[in-house]
N, C-alpha and C positions, 0 to 999 in steps of 0.2 A: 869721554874717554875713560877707560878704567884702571884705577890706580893699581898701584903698584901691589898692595894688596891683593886685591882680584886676579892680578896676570901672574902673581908668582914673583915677581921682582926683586932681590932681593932676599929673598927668602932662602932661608938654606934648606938643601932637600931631608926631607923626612924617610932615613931609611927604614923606618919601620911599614910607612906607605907604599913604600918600593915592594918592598920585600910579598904584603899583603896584596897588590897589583900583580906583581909574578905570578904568585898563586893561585890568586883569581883565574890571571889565561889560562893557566897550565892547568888546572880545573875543567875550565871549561874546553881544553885540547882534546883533554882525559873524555869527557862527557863527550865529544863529537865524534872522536874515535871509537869508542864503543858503541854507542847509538849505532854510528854508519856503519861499524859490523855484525851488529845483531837485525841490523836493515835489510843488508844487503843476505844473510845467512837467510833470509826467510821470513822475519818473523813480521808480525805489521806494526807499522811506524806508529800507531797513536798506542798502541801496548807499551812499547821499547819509550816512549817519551812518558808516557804514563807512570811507569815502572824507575824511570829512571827520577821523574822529580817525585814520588814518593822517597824513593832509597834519601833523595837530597832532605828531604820535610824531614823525614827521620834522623837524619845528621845535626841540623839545628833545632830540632826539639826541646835539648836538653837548656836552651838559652831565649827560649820563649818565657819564663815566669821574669827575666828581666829586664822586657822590652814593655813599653807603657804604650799599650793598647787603646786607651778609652776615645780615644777619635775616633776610632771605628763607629764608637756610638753616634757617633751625628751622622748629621743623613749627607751633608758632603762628604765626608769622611768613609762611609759605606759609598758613596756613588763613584769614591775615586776610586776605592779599593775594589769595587765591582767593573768599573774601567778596566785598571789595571790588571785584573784576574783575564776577561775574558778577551782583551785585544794584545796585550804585551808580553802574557804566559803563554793564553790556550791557542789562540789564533797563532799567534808568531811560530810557537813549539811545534802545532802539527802540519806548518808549512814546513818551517824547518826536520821533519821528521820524513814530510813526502819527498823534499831536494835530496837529501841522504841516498833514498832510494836510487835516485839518477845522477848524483854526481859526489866524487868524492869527498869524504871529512875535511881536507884538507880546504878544497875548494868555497864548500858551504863554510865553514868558519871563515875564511878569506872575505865572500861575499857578506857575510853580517856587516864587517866594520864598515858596509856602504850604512848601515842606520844612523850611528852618530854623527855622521858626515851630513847625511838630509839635514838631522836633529840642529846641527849648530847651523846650515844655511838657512832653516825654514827660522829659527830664532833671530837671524841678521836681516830678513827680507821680512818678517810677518812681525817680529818684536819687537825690532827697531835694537838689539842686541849690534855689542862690537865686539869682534874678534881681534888680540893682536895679530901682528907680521907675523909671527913664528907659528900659532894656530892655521893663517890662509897658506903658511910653506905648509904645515902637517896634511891640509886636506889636499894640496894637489900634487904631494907623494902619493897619499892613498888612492886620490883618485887615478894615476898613471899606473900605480900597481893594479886595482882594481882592470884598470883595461888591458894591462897587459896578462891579466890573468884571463879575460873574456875572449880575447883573440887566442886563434890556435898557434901554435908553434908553426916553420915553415916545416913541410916533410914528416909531419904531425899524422897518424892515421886517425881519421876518425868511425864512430862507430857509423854502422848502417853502409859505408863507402867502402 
């Protein structure tokens, strides 16, 4: 079982976490909105995802001389960072860059938060990881919203029909 620690028990909330989380979404809202309009205006998706995590690389640039790099030097360390490069940025980004194409920002952001959800069940079934009660309420809100977001409305037009 995971103590009280671990699950947050306890703990008074950290509004400055708050706060940094907010921005986070709303970041990433800002970045799906624009993506899915330069998407959908014409232009091709691996440019507009291309284009838009340069503009991000060059936002934290200036806070790169005080991050401590030197793992990268080891060869797990390159293998993770080489992992993580080409299946969680490039792979993920220009899938996410082709959905844009076909379905709204709103929706594709929607559909992400199905990742963390896999993330915590494949760590409870393959890790042997425990989620508290309030974590397995979180994932099957998400996942109800998740389906009700898949299902169409009644009276709903759809395209092609």
């Amino acid at each position: 079982m995971l103590g009280p620690r671990l699950t947050g028990a306890g703990t008074p909330i950290d509004l400055t976490g708050v706060l940094l989380a907010t921005f986070a979404g709303l970041s990433y809202a800002v970045y799906a909105l624009i993506g899915g309009r330069l998407i959908t205006h014409g232009h091709e998706s691996g440019a507009v995802m291309g284009a838009l995590f340069g503009a991000a690389g060059l936002l934290v640039l200036p806070f790169a001389p005080f991050v401590d790099v030197t793992w990268l030097g080891t060869v797990r360390g390159a293998a993770v960072a080489g992992y993580l490069a080409l299946f969680t940025v490039y792979l993920a980004y220009r899938l996410f860059g082709h959905g844009l194409r076909r379905t709204s920002a709103s929706a594709a952001t929607s559909l992400t938060l199905a990742e963390p959800a896999v993330a915590a069940v494949l760590g409870v079934s393959v890790l042997g990881e425990r989620l508290p009660y309030l974590s397995w309420c979180g994932l099957a809100v998400l996942g109800l919203g998740l389906v009700l977001l898949a299902v169409p409305a009644k009276g709903a037009v759809t395209e092609g029909r």
